[in-house]
N, C-alpha and C positions, 0 to 999 in steps of 0.2 A: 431311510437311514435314521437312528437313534438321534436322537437332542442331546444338546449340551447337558442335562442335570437330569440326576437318576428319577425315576418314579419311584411309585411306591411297590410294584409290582416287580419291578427290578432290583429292587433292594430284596424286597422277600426271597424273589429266586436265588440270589446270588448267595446272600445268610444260608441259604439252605444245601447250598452246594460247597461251599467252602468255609475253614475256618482260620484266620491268620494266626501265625505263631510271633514271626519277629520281623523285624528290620531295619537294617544295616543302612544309613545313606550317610554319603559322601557330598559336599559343596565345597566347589571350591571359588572364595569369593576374594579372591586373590590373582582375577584374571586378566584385570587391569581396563576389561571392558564394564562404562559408565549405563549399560543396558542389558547384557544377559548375563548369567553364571551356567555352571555346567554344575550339572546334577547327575548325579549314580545311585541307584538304589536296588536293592535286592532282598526279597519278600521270601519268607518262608511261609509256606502254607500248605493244610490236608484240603483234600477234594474228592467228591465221587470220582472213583475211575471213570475215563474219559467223558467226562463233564468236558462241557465250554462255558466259557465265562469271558471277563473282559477288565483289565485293567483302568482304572481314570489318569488323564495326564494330560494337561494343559502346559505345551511348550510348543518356544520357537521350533524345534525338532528334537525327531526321537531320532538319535544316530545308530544305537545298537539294542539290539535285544534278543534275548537269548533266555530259552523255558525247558531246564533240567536238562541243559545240555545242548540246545538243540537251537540253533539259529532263526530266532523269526525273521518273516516280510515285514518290514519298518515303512513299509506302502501302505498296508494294512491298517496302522495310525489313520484314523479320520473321527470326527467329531468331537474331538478329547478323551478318546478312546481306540484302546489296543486287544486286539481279541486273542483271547488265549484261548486254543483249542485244545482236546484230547489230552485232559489232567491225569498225570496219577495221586496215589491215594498221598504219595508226601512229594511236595513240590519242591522248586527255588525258582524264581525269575529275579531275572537282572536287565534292567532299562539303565544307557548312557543318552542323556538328553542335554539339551540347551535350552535353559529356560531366561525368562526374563522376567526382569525386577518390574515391582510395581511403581507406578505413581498414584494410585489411590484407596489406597490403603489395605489391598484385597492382596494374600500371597505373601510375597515377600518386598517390601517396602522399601525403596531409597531413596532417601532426604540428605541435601546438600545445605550445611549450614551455613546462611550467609553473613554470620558472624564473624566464623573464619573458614571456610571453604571446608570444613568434615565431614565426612559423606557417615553418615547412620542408616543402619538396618534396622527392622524388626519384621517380626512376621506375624501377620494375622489373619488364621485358617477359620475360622467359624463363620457361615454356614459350611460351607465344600471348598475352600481352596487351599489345601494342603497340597492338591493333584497340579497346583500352580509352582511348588516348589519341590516335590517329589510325587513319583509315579506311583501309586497305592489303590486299594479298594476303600473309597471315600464313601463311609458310611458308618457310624458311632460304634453301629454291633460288632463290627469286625474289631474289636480291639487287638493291642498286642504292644509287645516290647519295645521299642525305638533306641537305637544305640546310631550317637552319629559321630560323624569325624567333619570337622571345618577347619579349610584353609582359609585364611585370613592374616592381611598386613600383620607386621608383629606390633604394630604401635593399637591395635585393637583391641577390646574385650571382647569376648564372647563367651556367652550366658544361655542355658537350655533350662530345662526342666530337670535333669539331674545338676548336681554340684559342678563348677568347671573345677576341670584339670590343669594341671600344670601345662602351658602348652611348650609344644617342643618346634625347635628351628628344624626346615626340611627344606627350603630351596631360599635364596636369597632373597630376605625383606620378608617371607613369608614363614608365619609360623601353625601350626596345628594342633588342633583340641581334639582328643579324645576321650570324648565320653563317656559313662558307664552309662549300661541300660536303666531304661525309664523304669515304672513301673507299667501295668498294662493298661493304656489309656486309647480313647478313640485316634483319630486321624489328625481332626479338628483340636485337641488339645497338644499338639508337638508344639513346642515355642525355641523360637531362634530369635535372639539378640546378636549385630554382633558392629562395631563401631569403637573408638574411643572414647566411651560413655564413662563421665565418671565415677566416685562412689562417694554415696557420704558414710562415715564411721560406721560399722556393721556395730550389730547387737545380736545378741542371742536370747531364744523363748524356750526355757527350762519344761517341756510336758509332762503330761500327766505319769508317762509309763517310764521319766529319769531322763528320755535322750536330751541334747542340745540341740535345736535347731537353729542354723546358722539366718540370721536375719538381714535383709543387704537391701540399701535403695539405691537407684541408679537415674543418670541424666545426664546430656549433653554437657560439656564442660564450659558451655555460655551460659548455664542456668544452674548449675551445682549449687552456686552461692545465694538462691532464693531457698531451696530447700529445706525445711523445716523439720528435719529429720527425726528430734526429739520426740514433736507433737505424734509425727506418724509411728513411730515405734511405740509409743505408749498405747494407742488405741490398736496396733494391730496388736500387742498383747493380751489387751484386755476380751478383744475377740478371741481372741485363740483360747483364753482362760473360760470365758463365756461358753463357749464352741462344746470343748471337750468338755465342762462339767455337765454340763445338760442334756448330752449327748454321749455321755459315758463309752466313747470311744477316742483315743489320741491321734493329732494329725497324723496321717500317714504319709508323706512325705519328707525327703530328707532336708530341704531347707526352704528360705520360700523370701526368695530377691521379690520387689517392686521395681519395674522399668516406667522412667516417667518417656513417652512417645510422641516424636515432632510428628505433626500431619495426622494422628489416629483418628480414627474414624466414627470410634467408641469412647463412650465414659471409658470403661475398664474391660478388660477379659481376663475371665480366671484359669489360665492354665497351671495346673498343677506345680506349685514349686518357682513358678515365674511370671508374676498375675501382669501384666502391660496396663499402663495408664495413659489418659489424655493428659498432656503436658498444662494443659487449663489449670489443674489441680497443683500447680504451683504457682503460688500467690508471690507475686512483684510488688504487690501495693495490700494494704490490709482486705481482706475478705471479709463479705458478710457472712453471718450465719448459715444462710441457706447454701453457700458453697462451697464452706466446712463440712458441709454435713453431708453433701456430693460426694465430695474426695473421701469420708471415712467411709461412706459405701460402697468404692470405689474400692478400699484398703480393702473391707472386710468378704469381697466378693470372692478372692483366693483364697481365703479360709474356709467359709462356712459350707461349700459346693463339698469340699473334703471331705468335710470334718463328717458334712452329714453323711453323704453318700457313703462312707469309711462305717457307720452304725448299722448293725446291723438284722434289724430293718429292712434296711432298705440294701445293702451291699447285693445281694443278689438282683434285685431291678437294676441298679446303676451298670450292672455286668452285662445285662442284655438291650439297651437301649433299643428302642424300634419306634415307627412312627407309632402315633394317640391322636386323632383327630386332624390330622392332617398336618402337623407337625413333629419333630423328634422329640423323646422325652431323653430330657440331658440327668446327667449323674446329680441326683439330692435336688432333683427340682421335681415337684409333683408327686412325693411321695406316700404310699398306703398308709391307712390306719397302721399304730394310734399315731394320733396328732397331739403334740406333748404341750401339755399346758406349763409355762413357764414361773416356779413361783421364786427364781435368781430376783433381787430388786433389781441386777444390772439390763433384766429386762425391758426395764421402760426407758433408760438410755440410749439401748442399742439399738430395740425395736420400736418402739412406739413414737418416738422422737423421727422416725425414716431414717435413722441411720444405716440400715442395712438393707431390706427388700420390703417395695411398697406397694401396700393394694392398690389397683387401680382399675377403674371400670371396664366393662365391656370392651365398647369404643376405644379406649388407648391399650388395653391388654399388651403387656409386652411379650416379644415372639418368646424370652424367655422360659417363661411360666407355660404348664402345659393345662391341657383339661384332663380332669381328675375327676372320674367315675366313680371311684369306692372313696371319697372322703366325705364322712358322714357331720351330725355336728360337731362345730368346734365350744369345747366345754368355756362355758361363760361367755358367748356370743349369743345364743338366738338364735344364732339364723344356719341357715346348712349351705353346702358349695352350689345345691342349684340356685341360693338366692344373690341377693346383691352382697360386695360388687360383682361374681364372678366364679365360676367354677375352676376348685385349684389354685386358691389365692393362698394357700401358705404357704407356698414359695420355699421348700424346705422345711416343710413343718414348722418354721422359727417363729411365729408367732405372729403374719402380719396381721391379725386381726385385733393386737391390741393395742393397732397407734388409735389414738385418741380423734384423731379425723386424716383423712385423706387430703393431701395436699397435690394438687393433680398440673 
């Protein structure tokens, strides 16, 4: 029988057999049980004529499933996988499951505030556990549209990757967000917030190409009142100013909320439009330097994956992500020639200071950064990506090679 986590041989096949178009999913987190939600979801996708393949899905159970019509075996479900046989050339599948919430940080997250008893979500899918809160082909290449709908208390927010909508009342206590589609992002970048988190005063980041982008921090309503909000909007500007002038491309995103995250797992994660932060990064008492400079990297992690991957450069690799040495390469990490030499002065602020992505040796490599075979020298280094610290260390092309020493 297959293992729980795809190879790399399976991912190749499966890339080559299918391509996803969209996906529609339904939660409804308004079910009053303090351990699973029910999840619906329904994939559009091409495939060779009668191909087999196999959906991922990690849940308590898969209650119904049904492929272009046609009622599967829900027996079938085993190893965190659902085999779909005999494709035609344009598909739909539709999985009804029960899934269950996380407690450590993997999926979909519930944390119980014992402040005042407020139950918070978030979700956090990177490496593969998207397939923990809907049934997908989890793997970067496959990208595609994401359009969700959530039930949810009405006393909740709820926050994705596109803008929220106005949510509307549908059954008593319980109201519904319907969202407009994503744009086309892996599996691993879907983000769901959804709790009575509150907000500090929103701002807006005027780009390059006239739009407004709506700017919004968010957090538990025990910690609102630490929140520094001014400090963090000024430096995620100044990224995003940084970002697009050096990179002569505009965020592509329609707005770009920060969630500060009880229990995360991670510094930050940059999901397009909704980057999630460690709650650490709200200071209760004065911080030192080195912790400021944490959180701005923290901040500017949702911007610069964008902004770069959006240049185009590199837009066409970020579209095909696949494994590179035994890892995935992710959207503006690890990008071809040329490597832009930075002559903004707010480069040695942002970069050289580690404010944003830091070389770091061999030995601590983060899974992040990938290895990088066509990066040749970096103009005004010396040295080339075979030499120290590491192959593939600009991290986005942004410059890490001109902090001033490595702080490890």
């Amino acid at each position: 029988m297959p293992g729980t986590n795809l190879t790399r041989d399976e991912a190749a096949k499966r890339s080559s057999l299918i391509q996803t178009d969209s996906y529609r999913i339904y939660l409804d987190l308004a079910t009053g049980s303090e351990t699973t939600f029910v999840s619906i979801t329904e994939i559009d996708f091409t495939a060779e004529a009668g191909a087999s393949t196999f959906l991922d899905i990690v849940a308590e159970s898969v209650n119904k499933a049904v492929l272009n019509g046609n009622v599967l075996d829900v027996d079938a479900f085993a190893d965190s996988r659902l085999p779909l046989e005999d494709l035609a050339p344009n598909n739909t599948v539709r999985i009804e499951a029960t899934m269950n919430y996380s407690r450590t940080g993997e999926g979909l997250h519930r944390y119980v505030d014992p402040a005042d008893g407020e139950v918070y979500l978030y979700s956090q899918f990177e490496v593969a556990d998207a397939r923990r809160v809907f049934a997908c082909f989890e793997q970067p290449d496959l990208k595609a549209e994401f359009t969700l709908t959530i039930d949810a208390p009405e006393a909740w927010t709820v926050l994705s990757n596109s803008p929220s909508p106005e949510p509307v009342a549908t059954r008593e206590g319980v109201f519904t967000w319907q969202f407009t589609p994503t744009e086309r992002i892996s599996t691993y970048l879907v983000s769901i917030i959804a709790g009575p988190y509150a907000s500090a005063e929103g701002d807006v980041y005027r780009s390059v190409d006239g739009r407004e982008i709506p700017l919004g921090i968010w957090a538990r309503k025990s910690l609102i009142e630490y929140v520094d909000a001014d400090e963090i909007y000024e430096v995620t500007k100044q990224g995003f100013e940084f970002y697009e002038a050096n990179y002569g491309f505009p965020y592509p995103f329609r707005k770009y909320d920060q969630v500060f995250c009880p229990e995360y797992n991670a510094g930050a994660m940059e999901h397009p439009g909704n980057v999630t932060l460690v709650e650490s990064y709200i200071f209760r008492t004065k911080p030192t330097g080195a912790m400021v400079d944490r959180r701005v990297h923290g901040t500017g992690r949702g911007m610069v994956c964008p902004v770069c991957a959006s240049h185009p450069d590199s837009h066409r690799r970020s579209r095909s992500s696949t494994w590179s040495a035994g890892r995935w390469m992710r959207p503006g990490r690890g990008l071809s020639p040329p490597v832009r030499t930075f002559t903004d002065p707010r480069a040695h602020e942002l970069i050289s200071l580690g404010r944003m992505y830091r070389a770091r040796p061999p030995s601590v490599a983060s899974p992040h950064l990938c290895d990088h075979p066509h990066l040749g020298r970096v103009s005004g280094c010396g040295r080339t990506a075979g030499g120290w610290p590491a192959p593939g260390l600009t991290s986005c092309g942004t410059g890490t090679w001109w902090r001033r020493r490595a702080r490890w």
